[in-house]
N, C-alpha and C positions, 0 to 999 in steps of 0.2 A: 106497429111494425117493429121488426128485429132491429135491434143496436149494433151497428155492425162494428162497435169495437169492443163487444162483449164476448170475449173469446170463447166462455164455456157454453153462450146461446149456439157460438157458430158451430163448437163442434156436436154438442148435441141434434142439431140440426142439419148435419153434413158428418152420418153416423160410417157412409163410405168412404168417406175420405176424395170427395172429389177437388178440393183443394190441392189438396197433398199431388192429384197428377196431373192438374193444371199448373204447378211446381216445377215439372219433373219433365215439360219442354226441353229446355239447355240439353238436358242428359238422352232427350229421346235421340234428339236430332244429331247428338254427338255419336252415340252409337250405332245409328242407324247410316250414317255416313263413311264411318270406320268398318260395317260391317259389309258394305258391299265394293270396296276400297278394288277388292282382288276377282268381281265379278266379271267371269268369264260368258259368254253367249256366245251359241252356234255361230259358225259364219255366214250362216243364211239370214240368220237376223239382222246382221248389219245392211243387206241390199234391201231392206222392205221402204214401200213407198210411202207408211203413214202407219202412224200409230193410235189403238183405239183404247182406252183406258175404260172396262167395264166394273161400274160399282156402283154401291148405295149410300148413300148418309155419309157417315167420317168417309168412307173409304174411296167417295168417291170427291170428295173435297180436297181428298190430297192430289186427286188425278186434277182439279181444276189446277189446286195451285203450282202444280207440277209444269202444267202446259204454259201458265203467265211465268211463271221463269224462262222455260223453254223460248218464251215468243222471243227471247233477245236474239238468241243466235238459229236456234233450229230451221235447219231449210224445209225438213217435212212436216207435215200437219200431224198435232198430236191432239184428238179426239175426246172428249171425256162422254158415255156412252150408261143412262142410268133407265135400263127398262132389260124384260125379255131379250125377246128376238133381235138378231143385227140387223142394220142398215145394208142394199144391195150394194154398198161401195166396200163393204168389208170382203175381201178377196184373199188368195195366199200370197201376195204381196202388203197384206195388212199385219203386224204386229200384234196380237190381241195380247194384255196385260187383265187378267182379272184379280181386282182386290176386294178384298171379304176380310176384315179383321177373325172373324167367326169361321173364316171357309164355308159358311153354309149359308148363303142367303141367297135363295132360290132365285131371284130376278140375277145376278152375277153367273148364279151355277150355267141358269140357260142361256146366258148369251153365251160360257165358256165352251160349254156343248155344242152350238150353234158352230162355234168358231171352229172346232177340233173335227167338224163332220166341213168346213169346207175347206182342211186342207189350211187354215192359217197357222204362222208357226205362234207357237204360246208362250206365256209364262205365267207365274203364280205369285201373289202375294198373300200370303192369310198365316195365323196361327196354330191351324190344322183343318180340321172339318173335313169334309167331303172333297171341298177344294185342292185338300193338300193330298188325298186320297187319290184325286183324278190324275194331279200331275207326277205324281208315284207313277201310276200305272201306264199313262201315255208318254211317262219318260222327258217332260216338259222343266225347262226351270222352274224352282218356286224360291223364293226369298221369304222364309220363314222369321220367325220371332217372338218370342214367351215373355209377355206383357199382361200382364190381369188387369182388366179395368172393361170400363164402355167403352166400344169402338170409340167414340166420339174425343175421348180420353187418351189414345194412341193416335194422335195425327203425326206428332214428329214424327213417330215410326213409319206413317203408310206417307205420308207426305216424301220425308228425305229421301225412304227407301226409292221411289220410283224417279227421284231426284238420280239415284245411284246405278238406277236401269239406263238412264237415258245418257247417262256419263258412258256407260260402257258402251252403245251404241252410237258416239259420239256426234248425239243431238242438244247436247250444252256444253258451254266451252266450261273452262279450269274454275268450280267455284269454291275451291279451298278458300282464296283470301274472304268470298263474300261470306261463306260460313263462317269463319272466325268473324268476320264482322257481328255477323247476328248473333253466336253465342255470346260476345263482349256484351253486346247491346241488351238481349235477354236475363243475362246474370245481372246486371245491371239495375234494368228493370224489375226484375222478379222482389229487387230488396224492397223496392219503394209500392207493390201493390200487395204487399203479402197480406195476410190478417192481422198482424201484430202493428202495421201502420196505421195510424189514429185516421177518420174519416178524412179529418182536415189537412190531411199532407198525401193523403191515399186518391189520386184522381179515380183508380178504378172504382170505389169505395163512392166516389163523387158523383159519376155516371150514373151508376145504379142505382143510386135516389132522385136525381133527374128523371130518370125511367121510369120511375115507380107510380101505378097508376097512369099508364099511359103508353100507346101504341108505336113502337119504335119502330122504324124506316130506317134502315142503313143506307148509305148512298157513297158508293167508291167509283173510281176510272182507274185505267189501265190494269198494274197489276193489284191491285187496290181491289179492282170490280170481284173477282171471285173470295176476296177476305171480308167481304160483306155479306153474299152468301155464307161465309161462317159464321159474322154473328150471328146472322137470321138463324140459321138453327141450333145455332148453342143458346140464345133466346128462346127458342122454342124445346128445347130438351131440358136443357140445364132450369132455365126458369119460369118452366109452363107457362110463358108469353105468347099471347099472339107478335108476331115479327114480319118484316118483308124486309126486302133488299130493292136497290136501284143500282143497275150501272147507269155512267155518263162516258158518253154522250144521249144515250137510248131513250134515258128520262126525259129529258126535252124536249122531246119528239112526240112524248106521249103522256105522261106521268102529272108532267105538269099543268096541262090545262085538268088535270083531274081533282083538283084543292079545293073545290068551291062547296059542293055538294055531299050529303046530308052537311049542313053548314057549322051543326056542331062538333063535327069527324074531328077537324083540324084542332079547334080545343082539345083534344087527347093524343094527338099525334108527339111525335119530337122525335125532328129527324135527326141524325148524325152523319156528317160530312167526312169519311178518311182522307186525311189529308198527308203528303211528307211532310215533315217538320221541316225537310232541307227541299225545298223547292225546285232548287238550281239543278239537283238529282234529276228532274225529269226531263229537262231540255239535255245534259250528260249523257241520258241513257237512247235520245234517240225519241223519246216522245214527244206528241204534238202540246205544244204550248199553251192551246186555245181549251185543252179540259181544264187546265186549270182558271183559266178565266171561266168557262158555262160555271165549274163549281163555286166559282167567286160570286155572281150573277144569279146563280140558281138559291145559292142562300139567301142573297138578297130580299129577290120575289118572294120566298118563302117567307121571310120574317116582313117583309110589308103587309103579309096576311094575317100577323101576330100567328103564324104557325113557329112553335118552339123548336129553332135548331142550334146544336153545338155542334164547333171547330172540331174532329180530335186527330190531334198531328201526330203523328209516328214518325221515329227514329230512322236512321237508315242511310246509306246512298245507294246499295244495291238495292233491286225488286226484291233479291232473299231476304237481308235485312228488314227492310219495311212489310213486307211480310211477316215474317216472324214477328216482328214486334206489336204488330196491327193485331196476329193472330190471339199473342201473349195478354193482349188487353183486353179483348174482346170476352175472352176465356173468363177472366176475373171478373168482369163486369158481368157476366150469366150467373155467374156465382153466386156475386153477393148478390144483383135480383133476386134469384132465387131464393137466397135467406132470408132477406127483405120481405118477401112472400110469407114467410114462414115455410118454405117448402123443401122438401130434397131433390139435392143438383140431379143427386145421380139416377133417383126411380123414373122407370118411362113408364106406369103404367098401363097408359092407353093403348102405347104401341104394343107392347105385350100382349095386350088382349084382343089386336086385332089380329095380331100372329099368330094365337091361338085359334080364331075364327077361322083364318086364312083354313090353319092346318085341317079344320074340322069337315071343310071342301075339296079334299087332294082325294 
């Protein structure tokens, strides 16, 4: 396997530079925050009953983590929405948000389509494409932005940005102080997982040999539960792992009498537990208490199976903060798997090639 403190394996091995905008977080999020600072929306948008957030992959990741911020103050339900067609609850008192880093990713285009033939008011997010085409033409907001990378690589930007929608609609309260938190906390961060940190002071760097050869399960709650869904798929893109995610409470319910069988499984498994590093934050923010005891409990049972799992606590007292910081980790640790592998973060081949498939059926 790769030496991950061999800098010239790393960048030979990472020829696009996906380090460099797993980096460049701090900066997404700062300007994507600043850039919708002065976001105006029709006044019909401000009465709608619920908002639905249509996307795929990054794009629609930012709409999870958008809505677990949301959950502290928002009275109305905000949706995240990742196939075709809508739901019959999608109405013109629904919001419809479609984000496409690409504007062109056909499952987005048609639920925006859907949306615009029943009458819901719109809006856009994408960096041009078709998407930004449509909402030209039907006169719709879009919240643009010229970022070159893999969607997956632009979360700040589709994340914060729709952070910045839901400020102007005001379905989150003032998160100026918690953003300053998070960027404190991420510039912070970023020094001590970069490449140039030696394995043995570098946790991200530490994770990802933990990983190595072996089947990761993320396991978060509350606002936690959708930054587990990101590692699971920046595991899966970044470092051509098989990955799954667990929320808690839902795991208990279910997941867990799942440990036993084929009996060799759990020998390759190694779960990861997101956890606050400041605990007290969760009884602060209004959360129930008792996840953090299932996750205390759930680990327990796990390692009395000799099933391999790590603590990893994240910074924070806001949901923003520990998100970010969760996100920022998680990001580095796909990484260096990925080099670990001997692989490139940034090539998706397969997915390419089934987009090519897809297209050779239209």
């Amino acid at each position: 396997m790769t030496n991950l403190d061999d800098l010239s394996a790393l960048r030979t091995l990472d020829p696009q530079r996906m380090l460099d905008h797993v980096a460049s977080l701090p900066r997404q999020c700062r300007d994507a925050w600043a850039a919708t600072r002065r976001l105006a929306l029709p006044e019909r948008y401000l009465g709608v009953h619920k908002v639905v957030i249509a996307g795929m992959g990054g794009s629609a990741i930012g709409g999870d983590l958008a809505a677990a911020v949301a959950a502290d103050s928002s009275p109305k339900p905000i949706l995240v929405h990742r196939d075709y067609d809508l739901p019959a609850y999608v109405d013109p008192r629904t919001l419809v948000i479609a984000s496409s880093y690409s504007g062109n990713t056909e499952e987005t285009l048609a639920a925006f389509r859907a949306a615009h033939e029943r009458g819901c008011p719109l809006l856009a997010v994408a960096t041009g494409g078709k998407l930004a085409q449509l909402a030209g033409e039907w006169q719709v907001p879009l919240v643009s932005f010229d970022y070159r990378s893999q969607p997956r690589a632009a979360l700040g930007y589709l994340f914060v940005f729709l952070l910045g929608v839901l400020r102007a609609l005001g379905l989150v309260e003032d998160l100026d102080a918690d953003l300053a938190e998070a960027l404190t906390i991420l510039e912070g961060q970023g020094v001590n997982l970069a490449p140039g940190v030696p394995q043995a002071q570098n946790r991200a760097k530490q994770l990802a040999a933990d990983l190595a050869g072996r089947l990761p399960i993320v396991v978060g709650a509350g606002p936690l539960a959708p930054v587990a869904r990101r590692w699971k798929t920046q595991l899966n893109e970044n470092s051509k792992s098989w990955a799954y995610f667990e929320a808690l409470p839902e795991m208990d319910h279910n997941a867990l009498s799942g440990i036993h069988f084929p009996a060799e499984a759990g020998d390759r498994c190694c779960v990861l537990f997101l956890a606050a590093e400041d605990a007290a934050s969760w009884s602060d923010r209004g959360r129930h208490a008792r996840n953090q005891l299932r996750l205390d409990l759930t680990q327990q049972i796990l390692e009395s199976q000799q099933i391999a799992c790590r603590r990893v606590l994240v910074p924070g007292r806001s949901s923003l903060a520990q998100i970010l910081s969760a996100v920022q980790l998680g990001d580095y640790v796909s990484c260096y798997l990925a080099l670990l592998y001997g692989t490139d973060p940034t090539a998706i081949q397969d997915i390419i090639g089934l987009k090519g498939l897809m297209a050779d059926h239209e």
